[in-house]
C-alpha positions as CSV (number, residue, x, y, z in Angstrom):
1,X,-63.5,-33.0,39.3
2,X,-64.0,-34.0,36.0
3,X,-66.6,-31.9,35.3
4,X,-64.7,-29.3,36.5
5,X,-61.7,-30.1,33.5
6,X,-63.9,-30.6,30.7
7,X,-65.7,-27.1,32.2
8,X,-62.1,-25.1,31.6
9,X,-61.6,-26.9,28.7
10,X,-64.5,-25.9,27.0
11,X,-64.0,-22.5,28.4
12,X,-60.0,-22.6,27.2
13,X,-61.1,-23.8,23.5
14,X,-63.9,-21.1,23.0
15,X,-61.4,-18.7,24.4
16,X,-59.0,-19.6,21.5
17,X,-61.7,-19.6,19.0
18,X,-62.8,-16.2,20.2
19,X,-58.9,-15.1,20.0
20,X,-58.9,-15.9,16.2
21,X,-61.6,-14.6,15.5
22,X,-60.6,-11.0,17.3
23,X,-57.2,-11.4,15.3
24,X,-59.1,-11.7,12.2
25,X,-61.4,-8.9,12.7
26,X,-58.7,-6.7,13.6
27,X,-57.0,-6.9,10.4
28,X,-60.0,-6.6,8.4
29,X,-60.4,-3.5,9.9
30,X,-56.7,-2.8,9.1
31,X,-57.8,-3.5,5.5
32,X,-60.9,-1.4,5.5
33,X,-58.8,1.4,7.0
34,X,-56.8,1.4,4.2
35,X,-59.3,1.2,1.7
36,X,-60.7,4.4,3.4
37,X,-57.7,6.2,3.2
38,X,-57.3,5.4,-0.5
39,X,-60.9,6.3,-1.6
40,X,-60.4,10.1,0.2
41,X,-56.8,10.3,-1.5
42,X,-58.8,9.4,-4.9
43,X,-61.9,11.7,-4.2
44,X,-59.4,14.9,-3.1
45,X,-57.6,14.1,-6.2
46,X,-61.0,13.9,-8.2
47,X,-62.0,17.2,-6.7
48,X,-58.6,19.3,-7.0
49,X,-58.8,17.8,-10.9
50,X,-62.8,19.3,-11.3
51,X,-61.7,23.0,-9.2
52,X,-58.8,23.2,-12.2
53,X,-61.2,22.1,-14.8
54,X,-63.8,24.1,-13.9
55,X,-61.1,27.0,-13.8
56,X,-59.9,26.6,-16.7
57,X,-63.4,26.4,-18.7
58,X,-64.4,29.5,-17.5
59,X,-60.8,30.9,-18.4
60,X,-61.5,30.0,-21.9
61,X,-65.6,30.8,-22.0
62,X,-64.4,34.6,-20.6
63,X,-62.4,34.3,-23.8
64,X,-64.0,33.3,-26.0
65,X,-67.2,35.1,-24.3
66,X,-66.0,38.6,-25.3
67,X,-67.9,38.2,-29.0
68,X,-71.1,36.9,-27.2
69,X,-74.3,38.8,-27.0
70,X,-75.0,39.3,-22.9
71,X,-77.7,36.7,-23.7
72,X,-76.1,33.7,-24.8
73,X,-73.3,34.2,-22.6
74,X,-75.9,34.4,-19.6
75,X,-77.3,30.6,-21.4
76,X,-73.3,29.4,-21.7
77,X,-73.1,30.5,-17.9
78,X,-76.4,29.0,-16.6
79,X,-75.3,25.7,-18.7
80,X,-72.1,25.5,-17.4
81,X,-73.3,25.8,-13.5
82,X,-76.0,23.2,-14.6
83,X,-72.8,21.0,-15.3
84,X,-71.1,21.8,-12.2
85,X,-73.6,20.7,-10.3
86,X,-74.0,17.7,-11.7
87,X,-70.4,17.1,-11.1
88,X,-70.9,18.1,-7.3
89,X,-73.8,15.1,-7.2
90,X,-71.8,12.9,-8.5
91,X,-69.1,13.2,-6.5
92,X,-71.3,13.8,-3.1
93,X,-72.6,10.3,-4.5
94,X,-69.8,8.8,-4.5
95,X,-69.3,9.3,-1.2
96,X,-70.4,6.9,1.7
């Protein structure tokens, strides 16, 4: 009989211990969540910012391209992509 009590005692503390610990995993996850949520608000942010940039330097390239000869305003353009890509990788890096 008493190995019976100490048995369900044993069983009634790793029960509480395993209770904690599912309490403290589950706001952990809570946290990460939220972290989560932030980073994609801050890289849709990032993004919307490079579309308008990216918009707006080829606005004033077409403007100022109109002097150009067709071959330096081909270099500009090819340039230009060459930076917008790296923009893409480094924004695809920050990514998980």
């Amino acid at each position: 009989m008493v190995d019976l009590k100490k048995s369900i005692s044993n069983l009634q503390e790793k029960l509480s211990a395993l209770l904690k610990m599912y309490v403290a995993l589950e706001k952990e996850n809570q946290q990460l969540k939220a972290t989560i949520a932030n980073q994609k608000q801050v890289q849709q942010t990032l993004e919307e910012k490079i579309k308008e940039g990216q918009g707006q330097l080829t606005a004033a390239l077409m403007n100022q391209g109109g002097g150009m000869d067709p071959a330096e305003k081909a270099k500009l353009i090819k340039k230009i992509d060459q930076y917008i890509k790296e923009i893409d990788n480094g924004i695809n890096n920050l990514n998980p």
